[in-house]
Biotite code that builds the C-alpha atoms (Angstrom):
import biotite.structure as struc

atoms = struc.array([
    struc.Atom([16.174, 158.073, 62.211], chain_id="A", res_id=1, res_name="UNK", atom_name="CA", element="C"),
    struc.Atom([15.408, 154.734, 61.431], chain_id="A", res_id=2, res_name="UNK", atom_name="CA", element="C"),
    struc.Atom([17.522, 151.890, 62.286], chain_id="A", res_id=3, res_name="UNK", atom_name="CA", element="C"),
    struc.Atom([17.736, 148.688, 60.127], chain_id="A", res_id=4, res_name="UNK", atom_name="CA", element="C"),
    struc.Atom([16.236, 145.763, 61.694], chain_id="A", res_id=5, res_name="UNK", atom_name="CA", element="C"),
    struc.Atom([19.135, 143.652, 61.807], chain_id="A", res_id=6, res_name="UNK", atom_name="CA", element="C"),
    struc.Atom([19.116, 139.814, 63.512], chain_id="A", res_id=7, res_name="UNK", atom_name="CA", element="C"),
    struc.Atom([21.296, 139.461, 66.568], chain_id="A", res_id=8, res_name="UNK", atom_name="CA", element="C"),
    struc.Atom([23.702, 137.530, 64.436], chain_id="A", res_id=9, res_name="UNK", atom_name="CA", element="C"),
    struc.Atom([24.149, 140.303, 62.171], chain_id="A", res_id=10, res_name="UNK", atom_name="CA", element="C"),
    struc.Atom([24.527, 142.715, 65.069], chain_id="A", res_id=11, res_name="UNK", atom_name="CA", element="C"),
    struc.Atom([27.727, 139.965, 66.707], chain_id="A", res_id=12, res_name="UNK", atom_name="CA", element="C"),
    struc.Atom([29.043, 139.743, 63.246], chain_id="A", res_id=13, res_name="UNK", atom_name="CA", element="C"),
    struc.Atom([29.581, 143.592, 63.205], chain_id="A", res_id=14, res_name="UNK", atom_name="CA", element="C"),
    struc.Atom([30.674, 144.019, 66.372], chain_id="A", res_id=15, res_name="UNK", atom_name="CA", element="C"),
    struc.Atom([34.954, 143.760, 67.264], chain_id="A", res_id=16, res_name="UNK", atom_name="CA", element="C"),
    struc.Atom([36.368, 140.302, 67.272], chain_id="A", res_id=17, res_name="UNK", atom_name="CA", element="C"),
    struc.Atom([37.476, 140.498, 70.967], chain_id="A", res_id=18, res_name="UNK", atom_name="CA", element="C"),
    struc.Atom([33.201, 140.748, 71.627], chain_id="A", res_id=19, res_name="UNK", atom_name="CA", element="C"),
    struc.Atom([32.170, 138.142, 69.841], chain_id="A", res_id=20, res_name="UNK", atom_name="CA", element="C"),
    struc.Atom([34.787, 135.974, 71.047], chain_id="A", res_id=21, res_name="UNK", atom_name="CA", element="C"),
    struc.Atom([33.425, 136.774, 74.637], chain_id="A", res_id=22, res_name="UNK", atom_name="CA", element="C"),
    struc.Atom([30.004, 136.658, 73.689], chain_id="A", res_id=23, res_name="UNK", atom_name="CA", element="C"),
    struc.Atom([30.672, 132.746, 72.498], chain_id="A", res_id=24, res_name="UNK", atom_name="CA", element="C"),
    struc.Atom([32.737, 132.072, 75.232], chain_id="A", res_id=25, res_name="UNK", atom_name="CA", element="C"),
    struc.Atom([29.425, 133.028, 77.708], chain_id="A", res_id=26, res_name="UNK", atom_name="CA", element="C"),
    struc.Atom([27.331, 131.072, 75.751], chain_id="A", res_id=27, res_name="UNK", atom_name="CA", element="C"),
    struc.Atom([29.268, 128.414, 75.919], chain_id="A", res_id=28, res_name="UNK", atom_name="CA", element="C"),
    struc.Atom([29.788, 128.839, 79.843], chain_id="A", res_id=29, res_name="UNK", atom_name="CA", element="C"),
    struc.Atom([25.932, 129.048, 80.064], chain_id="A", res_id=30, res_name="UNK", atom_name="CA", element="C"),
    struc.Atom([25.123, 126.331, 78.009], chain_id="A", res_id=31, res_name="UNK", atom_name="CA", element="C"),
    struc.Atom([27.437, 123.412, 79.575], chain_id="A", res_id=32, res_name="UNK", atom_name="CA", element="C"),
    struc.Atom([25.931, 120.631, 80.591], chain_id="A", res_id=33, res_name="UNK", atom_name="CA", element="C"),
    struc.Atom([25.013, 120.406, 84.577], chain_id="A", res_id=34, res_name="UNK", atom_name="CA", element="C"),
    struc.Atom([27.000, 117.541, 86.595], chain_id="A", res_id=35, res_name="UNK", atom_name="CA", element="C"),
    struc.Atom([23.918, 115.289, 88.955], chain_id="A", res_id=36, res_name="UNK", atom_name="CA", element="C"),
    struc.Atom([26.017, 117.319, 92.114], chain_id="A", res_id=37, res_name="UNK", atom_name="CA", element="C"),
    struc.Atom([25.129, 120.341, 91.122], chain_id="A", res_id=38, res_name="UNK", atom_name="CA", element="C"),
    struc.Atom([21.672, 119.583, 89.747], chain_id="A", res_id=39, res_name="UNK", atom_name="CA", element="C"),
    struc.Atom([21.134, 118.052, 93.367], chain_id="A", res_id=40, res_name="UNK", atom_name="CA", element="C"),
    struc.Atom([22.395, 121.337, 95.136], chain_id="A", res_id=41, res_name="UNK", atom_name="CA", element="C"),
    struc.Atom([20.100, 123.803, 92.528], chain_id="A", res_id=42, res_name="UNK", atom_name="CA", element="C"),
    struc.Atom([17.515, 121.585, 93.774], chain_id="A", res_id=43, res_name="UNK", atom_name="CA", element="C"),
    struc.Atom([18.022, 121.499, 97.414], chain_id="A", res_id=44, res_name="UNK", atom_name="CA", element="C"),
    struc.Atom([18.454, 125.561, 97.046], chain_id="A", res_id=45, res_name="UNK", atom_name="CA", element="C"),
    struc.Atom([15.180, 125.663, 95.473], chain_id="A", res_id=46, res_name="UNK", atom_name="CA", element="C"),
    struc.Atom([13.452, 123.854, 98.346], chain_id="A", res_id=47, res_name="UNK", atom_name="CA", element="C"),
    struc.Atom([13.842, 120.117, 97.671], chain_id="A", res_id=48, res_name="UNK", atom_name="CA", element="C"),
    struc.Atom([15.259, 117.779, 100.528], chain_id="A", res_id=49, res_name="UNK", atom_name="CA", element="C"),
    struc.Atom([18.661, 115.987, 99.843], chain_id="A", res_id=50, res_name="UNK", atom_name="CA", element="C"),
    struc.Atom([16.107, 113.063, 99.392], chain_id="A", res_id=51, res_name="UNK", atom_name="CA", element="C"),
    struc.Atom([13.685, 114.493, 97.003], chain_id="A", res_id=52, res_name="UNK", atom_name="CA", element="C"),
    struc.Atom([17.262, 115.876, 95.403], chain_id="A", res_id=53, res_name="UNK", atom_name="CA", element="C"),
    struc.Atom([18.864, 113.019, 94.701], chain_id="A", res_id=54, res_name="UNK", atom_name="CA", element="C"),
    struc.Atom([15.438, 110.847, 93.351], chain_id="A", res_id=55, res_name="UNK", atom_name="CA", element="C"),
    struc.Atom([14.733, 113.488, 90.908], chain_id="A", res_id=56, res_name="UNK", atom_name="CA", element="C"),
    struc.Atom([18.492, 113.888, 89.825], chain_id="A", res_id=57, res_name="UNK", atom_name="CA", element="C"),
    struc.Atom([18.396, 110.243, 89.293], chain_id="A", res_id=58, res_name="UNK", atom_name="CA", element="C"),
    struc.Atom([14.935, 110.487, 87.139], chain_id="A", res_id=59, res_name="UNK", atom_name="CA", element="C"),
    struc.Atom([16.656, 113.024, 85.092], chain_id="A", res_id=60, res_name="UNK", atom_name="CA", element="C"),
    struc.Atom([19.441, 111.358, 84.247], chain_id="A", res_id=61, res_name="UNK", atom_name="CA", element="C"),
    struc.Atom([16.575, 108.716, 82.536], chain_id="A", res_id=62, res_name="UNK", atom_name="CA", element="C"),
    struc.Atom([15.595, 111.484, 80.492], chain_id="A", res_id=63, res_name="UNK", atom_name="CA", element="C"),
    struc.Atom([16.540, 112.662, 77.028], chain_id="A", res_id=64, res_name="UNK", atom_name="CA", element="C"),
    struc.Atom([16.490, 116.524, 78.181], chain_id="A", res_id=65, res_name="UNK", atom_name="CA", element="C"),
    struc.Atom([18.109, 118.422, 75.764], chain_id="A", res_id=66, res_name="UNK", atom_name="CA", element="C"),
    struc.Atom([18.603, 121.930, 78.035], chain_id="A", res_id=67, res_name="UNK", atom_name="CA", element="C"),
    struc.Atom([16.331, 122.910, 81.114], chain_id="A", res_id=68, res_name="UNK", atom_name="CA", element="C"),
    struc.Atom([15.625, 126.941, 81.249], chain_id="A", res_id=69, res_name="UNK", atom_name="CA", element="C"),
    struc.Atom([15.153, 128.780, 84.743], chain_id="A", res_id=70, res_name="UNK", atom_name="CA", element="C"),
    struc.Atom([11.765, 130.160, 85.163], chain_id="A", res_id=71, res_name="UNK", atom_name="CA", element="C"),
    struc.Atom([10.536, 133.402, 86.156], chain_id="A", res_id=72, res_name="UNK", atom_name="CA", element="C"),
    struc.Atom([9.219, 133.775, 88.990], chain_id="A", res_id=73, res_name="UNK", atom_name="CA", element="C"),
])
């Protein structure tokens, strides 16, 4: 059987309201802006002093970043 290739935003579309409502709301949860605590505390998690933290938090905030993705490994 051959399935139509359909975009993801044809596949949410048909799906029931209460999932795509969900879906946005994870999106939206995923995609909020970062506060510099928390940037500092990803940072010192990945291996960065408080230090090296904070100065880079503060050189980000110079920045026009638009969204930062995680890596893999």
């Amino acid at each position: 059987m051959n399935r139509p290739n359909l975009s993801i935003g044809d596949r949410l579309q048909a799906e029931p309201y209460q999932v795509r409502r969900r879906v946005l709301e994870l999106l939206d949860e995923m995609s909020a802006p970062m506060h510099p605590r928390e940037i500092e505390h990803a940072l010192t998690r990945s291996g960065y002093t408080r230090s090296e933290a904070r100065r880079l938090v503060k050189v980000l905030k110079t920045l026009p970043i638009i969204a930062i993705g995680a890596g893999t490994p």
